[in-house]
N, C-alpha and C positions, 0 to 999 in steps of 0.2 A: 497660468500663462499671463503675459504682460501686456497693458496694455501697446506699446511700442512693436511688440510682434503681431497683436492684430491687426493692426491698422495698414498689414501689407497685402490684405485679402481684405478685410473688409474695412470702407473709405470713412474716413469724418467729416461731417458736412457742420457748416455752421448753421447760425439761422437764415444771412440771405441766398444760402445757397439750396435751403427748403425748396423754392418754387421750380427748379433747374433739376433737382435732383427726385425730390418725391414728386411735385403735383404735377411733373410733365414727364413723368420717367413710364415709357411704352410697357413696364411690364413690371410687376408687385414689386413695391419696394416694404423690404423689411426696416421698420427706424423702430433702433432703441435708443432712450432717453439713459446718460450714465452721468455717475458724480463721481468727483473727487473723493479718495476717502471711503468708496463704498465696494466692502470685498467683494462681493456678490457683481457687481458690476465686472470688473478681473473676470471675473470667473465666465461671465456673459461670453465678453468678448472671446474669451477661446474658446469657446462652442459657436458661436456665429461664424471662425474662421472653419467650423467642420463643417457649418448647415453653406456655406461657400462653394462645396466641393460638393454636398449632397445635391443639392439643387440645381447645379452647374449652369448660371446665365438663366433659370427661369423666374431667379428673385433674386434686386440686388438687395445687399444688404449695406444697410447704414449706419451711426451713430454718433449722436451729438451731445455733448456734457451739457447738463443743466445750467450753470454757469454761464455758458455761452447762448443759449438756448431763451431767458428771457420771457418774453409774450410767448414763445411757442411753446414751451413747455407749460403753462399755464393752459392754454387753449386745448391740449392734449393728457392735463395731466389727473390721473388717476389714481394717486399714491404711493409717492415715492419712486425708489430707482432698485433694480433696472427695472423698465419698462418697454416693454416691445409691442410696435405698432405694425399691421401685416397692413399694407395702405396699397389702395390701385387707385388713381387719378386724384391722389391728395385726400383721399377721404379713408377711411377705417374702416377694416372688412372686419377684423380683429385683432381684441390687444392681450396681453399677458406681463402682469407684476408677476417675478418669484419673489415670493414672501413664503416663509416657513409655516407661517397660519394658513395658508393657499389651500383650501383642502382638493383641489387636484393634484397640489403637489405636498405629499407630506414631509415633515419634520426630516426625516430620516434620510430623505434620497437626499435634499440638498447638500448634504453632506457625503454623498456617497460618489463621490466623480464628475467627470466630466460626459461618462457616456449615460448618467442619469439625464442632465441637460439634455445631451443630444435626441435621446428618447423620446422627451419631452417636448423639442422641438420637433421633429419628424412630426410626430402625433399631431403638433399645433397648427405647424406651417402644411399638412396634410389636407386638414378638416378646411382649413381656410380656400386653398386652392380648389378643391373641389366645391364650395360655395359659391368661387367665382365661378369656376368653369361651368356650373349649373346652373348662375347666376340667381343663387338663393341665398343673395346677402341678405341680411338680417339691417333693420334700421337703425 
């Protein structure tokens, strides 16, 4: 899937639009960090457009290319792209690199579809929400 069909379910924010959109946004924002040039990003974005639908309004979801990104990707960054931030009031409940070294995520699935993704997110964006809702964020 392309980036240009994502971006009709899930919104791109730049960096000054950070404070308006994650650190005042009433209800979990999901921001992932994407780059030019990086397949695995493509591939993000049309599973963020499924976890859209999964989640329906209980988390928005975002993403802003590194490129445009600057200081803030810097301030957030954990190597390389993508990188998904599950954020409630600007601050990080929980994040996730897919890297094929990932050993929650192995070798094998990344290449195995897009409902590998999706699996993987459900799972992620699950644990996370339930930490809030417990509020047994982790520091």
């Amino acid at each position: 899937m392309n980036q240009t069909h994502a971006t009709q379910v899930v919104k791109r924010i730049n960096a000054m639009e950070f404070i308006d959109e994650v650190a005042n946004s009433p209800i979990p924002v999901m921001l992932t960090f994407t780059a030019g040039g990086c397949s695995s990003c493509g591939k993000m974005l049309g599973t963020l457009e499924t976890m859209v639908k999964v989640y329906n309004g209980r988390i928005k979801f975002l993403y802003i290319d590194t490129s445009e990104a600057g200081e803030l990707m810097m301030h957030y960054r954990r190597g390389g792209t993508p990188l998904s931030l599950l954020m409630l009031n600007g601050k990080v409940v929980k994040s996730t690199l897919i890297q094929t070294q990932e050993p929650n995520f192995p070798n094998e699935a990344v290449w195995l579809g897009n409902a590998m993704y999706i699996q993987y997110f459900v799972q992620f964006l699950d644990s996370a929400l339930h930490a809030i809702n417990t509020k047994q964020l982790s520091a």
